[in-house]
C-alpha positions as CSV (number, residue, x, y, z in Angstrom):
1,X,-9.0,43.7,41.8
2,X,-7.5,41.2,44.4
3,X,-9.2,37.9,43.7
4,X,-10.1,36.5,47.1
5,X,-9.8,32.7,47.9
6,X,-11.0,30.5,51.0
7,X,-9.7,27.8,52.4
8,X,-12.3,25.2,53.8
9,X,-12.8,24.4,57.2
10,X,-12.4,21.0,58.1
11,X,-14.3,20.6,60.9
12,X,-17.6,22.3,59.1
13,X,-16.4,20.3,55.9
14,X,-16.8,17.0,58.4
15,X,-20.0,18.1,59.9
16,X,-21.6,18.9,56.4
17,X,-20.6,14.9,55.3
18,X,-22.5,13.6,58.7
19,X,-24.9,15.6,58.2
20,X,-25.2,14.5,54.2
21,X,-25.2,10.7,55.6
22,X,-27.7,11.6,57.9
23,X,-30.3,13.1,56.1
24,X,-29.5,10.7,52.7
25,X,-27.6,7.2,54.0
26,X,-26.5,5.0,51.5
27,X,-28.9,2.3,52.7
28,X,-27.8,-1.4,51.6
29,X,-30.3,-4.5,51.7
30,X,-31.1,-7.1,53.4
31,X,-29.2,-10.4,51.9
32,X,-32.0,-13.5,52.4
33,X,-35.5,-10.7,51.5
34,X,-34.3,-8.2,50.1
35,X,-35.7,-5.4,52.1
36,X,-33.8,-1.9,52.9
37,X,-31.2,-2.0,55.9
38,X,-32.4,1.4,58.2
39,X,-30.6,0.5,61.2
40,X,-29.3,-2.6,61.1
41,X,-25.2,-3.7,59.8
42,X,-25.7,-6.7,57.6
43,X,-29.2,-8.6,57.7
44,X,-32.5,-7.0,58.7
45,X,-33.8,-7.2,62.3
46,X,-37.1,-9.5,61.0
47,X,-34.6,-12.0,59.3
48,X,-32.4,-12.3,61.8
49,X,-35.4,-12.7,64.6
50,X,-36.3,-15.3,62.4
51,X,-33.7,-17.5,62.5
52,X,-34.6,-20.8,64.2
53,X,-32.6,-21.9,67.2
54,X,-32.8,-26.2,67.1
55,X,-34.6,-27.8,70.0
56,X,-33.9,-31.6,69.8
57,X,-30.7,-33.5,68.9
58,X,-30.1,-37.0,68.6
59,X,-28.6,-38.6,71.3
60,X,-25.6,-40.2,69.8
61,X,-24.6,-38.1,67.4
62,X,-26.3,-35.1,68.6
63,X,-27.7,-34.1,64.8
64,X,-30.5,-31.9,64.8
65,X,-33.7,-33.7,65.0
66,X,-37.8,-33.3,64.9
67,X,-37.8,-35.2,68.6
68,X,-36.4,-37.1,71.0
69,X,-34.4,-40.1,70.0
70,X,-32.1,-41.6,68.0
71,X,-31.7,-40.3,64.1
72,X,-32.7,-42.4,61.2
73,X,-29.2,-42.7,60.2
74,X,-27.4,-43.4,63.9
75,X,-30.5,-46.2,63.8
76,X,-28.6,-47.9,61.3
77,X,-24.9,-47.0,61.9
78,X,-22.5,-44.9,63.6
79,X,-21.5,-41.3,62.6
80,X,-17.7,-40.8,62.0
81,X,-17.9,-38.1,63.9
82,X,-18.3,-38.0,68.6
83,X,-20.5,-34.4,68.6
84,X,-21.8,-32.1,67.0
85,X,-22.6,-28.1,67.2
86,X,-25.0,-26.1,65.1
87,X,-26.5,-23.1,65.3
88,X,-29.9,-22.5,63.5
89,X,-32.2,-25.3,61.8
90,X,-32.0,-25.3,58.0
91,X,-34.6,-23.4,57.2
92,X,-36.4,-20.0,56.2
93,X,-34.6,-17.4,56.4
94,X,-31.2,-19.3,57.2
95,X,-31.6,-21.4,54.1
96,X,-31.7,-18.0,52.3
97,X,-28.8,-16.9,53.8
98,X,-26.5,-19.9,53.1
99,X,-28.0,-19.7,49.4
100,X,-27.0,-16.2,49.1
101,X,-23.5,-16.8,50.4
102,X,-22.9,-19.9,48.1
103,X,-24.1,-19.1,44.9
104,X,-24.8,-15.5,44.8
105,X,-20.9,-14.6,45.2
106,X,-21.8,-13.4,48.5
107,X,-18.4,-14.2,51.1
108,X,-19.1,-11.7,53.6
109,X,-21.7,-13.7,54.8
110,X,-19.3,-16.2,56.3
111,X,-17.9,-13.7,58.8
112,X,-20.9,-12.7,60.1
113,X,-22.4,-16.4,60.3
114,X,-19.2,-17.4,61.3
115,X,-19.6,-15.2,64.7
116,X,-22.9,-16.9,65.0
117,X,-21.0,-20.6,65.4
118,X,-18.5,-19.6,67.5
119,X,-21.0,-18.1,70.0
120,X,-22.6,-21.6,70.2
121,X,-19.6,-23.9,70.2
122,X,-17.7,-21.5,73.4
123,X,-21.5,-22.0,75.3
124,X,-21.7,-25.5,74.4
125,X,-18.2,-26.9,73.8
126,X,-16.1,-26.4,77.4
127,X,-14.9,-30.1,77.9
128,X,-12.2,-30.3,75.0
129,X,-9.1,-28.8,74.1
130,X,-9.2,-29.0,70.5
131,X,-5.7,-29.5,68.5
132,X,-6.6,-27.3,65.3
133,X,-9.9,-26.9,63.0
134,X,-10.3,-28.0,59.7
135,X,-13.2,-27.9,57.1
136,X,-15.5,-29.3,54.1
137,X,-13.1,-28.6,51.0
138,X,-14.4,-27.7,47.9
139,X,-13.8,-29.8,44.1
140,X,-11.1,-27.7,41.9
141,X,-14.1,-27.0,39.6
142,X,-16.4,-25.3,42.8
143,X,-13.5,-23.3,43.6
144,X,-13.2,-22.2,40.0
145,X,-16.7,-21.7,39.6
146,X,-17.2,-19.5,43.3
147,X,-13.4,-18.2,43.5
148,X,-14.1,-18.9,47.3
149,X,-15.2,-21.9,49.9
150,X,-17.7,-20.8,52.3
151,X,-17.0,-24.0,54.7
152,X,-13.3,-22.5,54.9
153,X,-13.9,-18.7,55.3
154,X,-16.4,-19.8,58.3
155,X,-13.2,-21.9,59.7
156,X,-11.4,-18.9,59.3
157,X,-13.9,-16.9,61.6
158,X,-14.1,-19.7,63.6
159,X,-10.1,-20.3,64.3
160,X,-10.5,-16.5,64.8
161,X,-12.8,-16.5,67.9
162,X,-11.5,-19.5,69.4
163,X,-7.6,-19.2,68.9
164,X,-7.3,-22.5,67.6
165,X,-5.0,-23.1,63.9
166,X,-7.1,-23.7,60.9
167,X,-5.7,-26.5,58.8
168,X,-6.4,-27.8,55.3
169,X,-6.3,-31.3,56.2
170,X,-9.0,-32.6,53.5
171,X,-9.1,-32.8,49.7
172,X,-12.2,-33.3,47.3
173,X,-11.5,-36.2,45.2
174,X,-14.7,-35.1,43.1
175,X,-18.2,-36.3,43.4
176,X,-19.7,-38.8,40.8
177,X,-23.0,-36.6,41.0
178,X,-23.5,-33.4,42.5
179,X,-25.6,-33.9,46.0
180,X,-28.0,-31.0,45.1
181,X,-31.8,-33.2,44.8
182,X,-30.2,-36.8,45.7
183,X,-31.7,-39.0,48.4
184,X,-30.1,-39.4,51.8
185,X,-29.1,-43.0,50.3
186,X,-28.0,-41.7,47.5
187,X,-25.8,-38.7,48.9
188,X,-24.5,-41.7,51.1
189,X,-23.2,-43.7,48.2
190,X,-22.4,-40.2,46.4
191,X,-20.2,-39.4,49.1
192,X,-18.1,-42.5,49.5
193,X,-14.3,-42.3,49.3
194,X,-14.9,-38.8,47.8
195,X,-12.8,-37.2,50.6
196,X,-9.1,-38.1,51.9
197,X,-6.3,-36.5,53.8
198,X,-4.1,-34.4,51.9
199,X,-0.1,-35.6,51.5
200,X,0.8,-33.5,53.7
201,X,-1.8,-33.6,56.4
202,X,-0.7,-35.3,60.3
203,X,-3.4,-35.5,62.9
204,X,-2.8,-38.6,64.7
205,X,-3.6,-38.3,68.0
206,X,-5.7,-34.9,67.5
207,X,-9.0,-33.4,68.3
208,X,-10.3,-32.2,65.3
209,X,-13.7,-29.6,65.0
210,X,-14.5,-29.9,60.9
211,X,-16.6,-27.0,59.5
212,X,-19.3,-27.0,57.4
213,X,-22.0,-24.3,56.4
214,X,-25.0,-27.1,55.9
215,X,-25.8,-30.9,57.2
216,X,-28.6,-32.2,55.5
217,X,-28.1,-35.7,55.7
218,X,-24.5,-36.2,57.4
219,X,-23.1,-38.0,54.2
220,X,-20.2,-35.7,53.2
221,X,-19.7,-34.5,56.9
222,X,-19.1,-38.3,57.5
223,X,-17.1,-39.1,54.6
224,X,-14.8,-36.5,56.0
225,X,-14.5,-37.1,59.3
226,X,-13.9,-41.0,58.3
227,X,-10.7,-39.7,56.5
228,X,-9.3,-38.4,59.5
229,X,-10.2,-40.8,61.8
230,X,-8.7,-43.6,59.8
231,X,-5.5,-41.0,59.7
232,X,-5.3,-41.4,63.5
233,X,-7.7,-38.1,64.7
234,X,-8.7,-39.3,68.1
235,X,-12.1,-36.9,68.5
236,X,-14.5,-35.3,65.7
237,X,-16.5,-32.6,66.7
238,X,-18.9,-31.4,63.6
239,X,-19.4,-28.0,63.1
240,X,-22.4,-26.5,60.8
241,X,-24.1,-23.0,61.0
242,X,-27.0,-25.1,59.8
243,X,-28.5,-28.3,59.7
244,X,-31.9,-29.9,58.3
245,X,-34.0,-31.4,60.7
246,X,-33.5,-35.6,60.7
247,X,-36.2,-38.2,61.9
248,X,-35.9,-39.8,64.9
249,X,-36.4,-43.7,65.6
């Protein structure tokens, strides 16, 4: 007897698959709690609701602050850097979020915060033509230790959206002490002369955005926008998806 054979059909093969998805989706989680993704892409719709938009900003430097006024540190000298951009206050469930993507091996995070920034800076940023973005670079031993800087893949998402080169125009000399639990006096001292320009790098003459994914006291966000202004940058404008909340004087 003739053994019979059939050749699948495509179309109901494709149907059954949607159909399979449909009834049993491969659900994922929710990066800063945790909980099951039904609906949502990356971060759950509570956590992302959650995020806190800043309200205050000094007015020099224009760092996040609790009030009106003048931060702590502007009270007492200049920033490096002329403005500033960021887009949520450093807390729950951002600070979860920037955890995740820095020490939970977690890159993909920086693309989607990444959109976040650039959002903010084309709504708030419309009076420059900026020459190239650069960022926060890490020590040889973070880079070993992560595989990955999260400052420079949130550049990257960054130079994306705006069309604007993203240079490496800073190295990490190495901190003495890592920042993690330091004062903001002693991140200050911590931070001094721990960032230069690399051999290579020109920007004399250029408006320069410098990317970070945190600013909690301004120290190594000043340290590096100090290099490049004593290499001849003209402008600073610092970028940070996040930034504590500074007191005002």
């Amino acid at each position: 007897m003739k053994s019979l054979s059939f050749k699948a059909n495509p179309l109901l093969q494709n149907t059954a698959i949607n159909l399979k998805e449909l009834l049993f989706p491969s659900f994922g989680t929710c990066p800063s709690c945790s909980r099951v993704l039904l609906h949502e892409s990356f971060i759950c719709e509570k956590c992302e609701n959650g995020f806190e938009k800043p309200k205050y900003f000094c007015v020099k430097c224009k760092r996040v602050t609790i009030g009106k006024g003048i931060c702590v540190s502007c009270a007492t000298s200049d920033a490096y850097w002329d403005d500033a951009v960021c887009s949520f206050v450093y807390a729950y469930p951002a600070d979860n979020i920037i955890h995740e993507m820095k020490y939970r091996n977690y890159p993909d995070i920086a693309e989607y915060l990444g959109k976040y920034l650039s959002k903010d800076f084309t709504e708030k940023c419309t009076t420059h033509d900026f020459d190239a973005i650069t960022f926060v670079p890490s020590s040889e031993a973070k880079m070993l230790e992560r595989g990955y800087n999260q400052a420079e893949l949130l550049a990257n998402t960054l130079g994306d959206a705006l069309n604007i080169p993203v240079e490496g125009f800073l190295i990490d000399n190495g901190e003495s002490v890592h920042q993690v639990g330091l004062s903001g006096s002693q991140r200050a001292e911590n931070a001094k002369g721990r960032f230069s320009l690399a051999d290579n790098a020109d920007v004399r003459g250029k408006k320069i955005i410098v990317v970070d994914d945190v600013i909690t006291t301004g120290s190594t966000m000043n340290s590096c926008s100090k290099a490049l202004k004593e290499g001849g940058a003209i402008y600073i404008l610092a970028a940070s998806v996040t930034q504590t909340m500074s007191q005002v004087k």
